[in-house]
N, C-alpha and C positions, 0 to 999 in steps of 0.2 A: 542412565537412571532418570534425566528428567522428563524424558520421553511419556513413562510411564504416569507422572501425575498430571499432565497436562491430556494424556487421551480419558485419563479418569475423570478430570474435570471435564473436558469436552461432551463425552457421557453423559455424566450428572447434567450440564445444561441443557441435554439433548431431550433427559428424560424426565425434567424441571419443566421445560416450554411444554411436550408433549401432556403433562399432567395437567399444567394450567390451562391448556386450550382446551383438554378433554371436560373439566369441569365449568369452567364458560360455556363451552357448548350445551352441556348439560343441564345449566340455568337456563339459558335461549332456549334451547329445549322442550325445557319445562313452560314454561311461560308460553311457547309457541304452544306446544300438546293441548293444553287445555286451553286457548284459545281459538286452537281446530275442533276437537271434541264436543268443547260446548258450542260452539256456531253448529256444527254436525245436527246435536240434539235437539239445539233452539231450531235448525229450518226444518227436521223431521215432524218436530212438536208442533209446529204451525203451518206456515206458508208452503210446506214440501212432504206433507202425509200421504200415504197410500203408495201402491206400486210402481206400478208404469211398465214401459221395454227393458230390455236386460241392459241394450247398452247407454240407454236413458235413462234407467230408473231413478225413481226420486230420492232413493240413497246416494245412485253415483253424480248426481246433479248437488245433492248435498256436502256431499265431498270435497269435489270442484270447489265450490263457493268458499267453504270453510278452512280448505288447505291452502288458497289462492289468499286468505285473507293473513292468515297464521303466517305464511310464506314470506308477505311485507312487513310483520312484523321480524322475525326472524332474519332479515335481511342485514334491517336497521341493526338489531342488537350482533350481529355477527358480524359485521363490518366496522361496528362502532367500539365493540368491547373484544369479542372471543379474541378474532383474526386481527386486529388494526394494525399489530408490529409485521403484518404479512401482504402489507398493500404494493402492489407493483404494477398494478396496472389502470391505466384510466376507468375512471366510475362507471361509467359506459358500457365499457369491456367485463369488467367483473360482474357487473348487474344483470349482464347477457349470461353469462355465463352461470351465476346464479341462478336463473329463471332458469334455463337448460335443464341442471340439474335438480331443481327443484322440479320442474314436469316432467323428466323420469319418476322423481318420490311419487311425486301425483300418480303417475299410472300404477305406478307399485299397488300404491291404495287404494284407488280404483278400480282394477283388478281381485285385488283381497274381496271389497265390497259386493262387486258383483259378482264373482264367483259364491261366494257365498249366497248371492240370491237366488241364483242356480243351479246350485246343489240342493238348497231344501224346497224341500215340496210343499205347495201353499206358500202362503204369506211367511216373510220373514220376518221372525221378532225383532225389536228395538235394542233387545242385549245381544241379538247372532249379528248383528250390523254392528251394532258397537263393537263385538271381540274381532269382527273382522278388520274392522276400523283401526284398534290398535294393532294388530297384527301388522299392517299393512303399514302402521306411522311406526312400527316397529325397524320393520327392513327395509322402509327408504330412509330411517335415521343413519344405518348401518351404511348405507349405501350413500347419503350427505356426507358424513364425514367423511369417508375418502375421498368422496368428489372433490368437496373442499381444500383437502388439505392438499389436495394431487391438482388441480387444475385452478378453483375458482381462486383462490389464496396459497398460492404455491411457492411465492419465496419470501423470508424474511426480508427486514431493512436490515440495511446495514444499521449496525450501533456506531456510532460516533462519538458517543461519551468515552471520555479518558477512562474515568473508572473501571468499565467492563471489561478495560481490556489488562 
């Protein structure tokens, strides 16, 4: 019988860490999304108006910049708050691994972007770049967390306090 409340505890903790990381992520998140978004809109609105090439264009140049920026921040707060009880590997290592998978996100987005500049015909508006924009920070979000949880931060610390155990 004691079998029984220790794999229900086990669970519950399992599904305790899993909650808490999914909503840190989701702050980081937050904070990172509109810190890409709006760098996105501030370089379209100024320094990165007008067209260009498909695989140049000055939306996917805006991208780059604004996801690359979002991405250091994102770093910090993921390594600092979401993941910290998940650190296992030298700084080094993890931050390679981070960037990896954070330029897959990138192409994710990129992709979104540009495809959408060529699919429509003429000039693309500032809101068909932006819905592609979230689209694309949509499914490398989807595609961050697992990375994260599966490679870049992939094992707990051990707990050493008396108490947890």
């Amino acid at each position: 019988m004691s079998a029984s409340p220790s794999l229900v505890t086990r669970l519950r903790g399992t599904v305790d860490v899993l909650y808490r990381e999914i909503i840190k992520f989701g702050v980081v998140g937050a904070v990172a999304f509109v810190i890409d978004l709006g760098g996105f809109n501030l370089l379209r609105a100024t320094v990165l108006q007008g067209e260009g090439t498909w695989i140049l264009s000055r939306a996917v140049i805006a991208t780059i910049i604004s996801a690359a920026v979002a991405t250091a921040v994102a770093w910090v707060g993921n390594r600092m708050w979401t993941f910290r009880h998940r650190r296992n590997r030298p700084v080094h290592h993890e931050a390679m691994l981070f960037a990896l998978t954070n330029g897959v996100a990138l192409l994710i987005q990129a992709a979104c972007v540009g495809l959408t500049n060529q699919l429509v015909s003429g000039p693309t508006s500032l809101a068909a770049e932006n819905a592609a924009k979230v689209v694309g920070i949509g499914l490398g979000t989807l595609f961050r967390f697992w990375a994260y949880r599966r490679f870049v931060f992939s094992q707990e610390l051990e707990d050493t306090s008396p108490v947890s155990r």
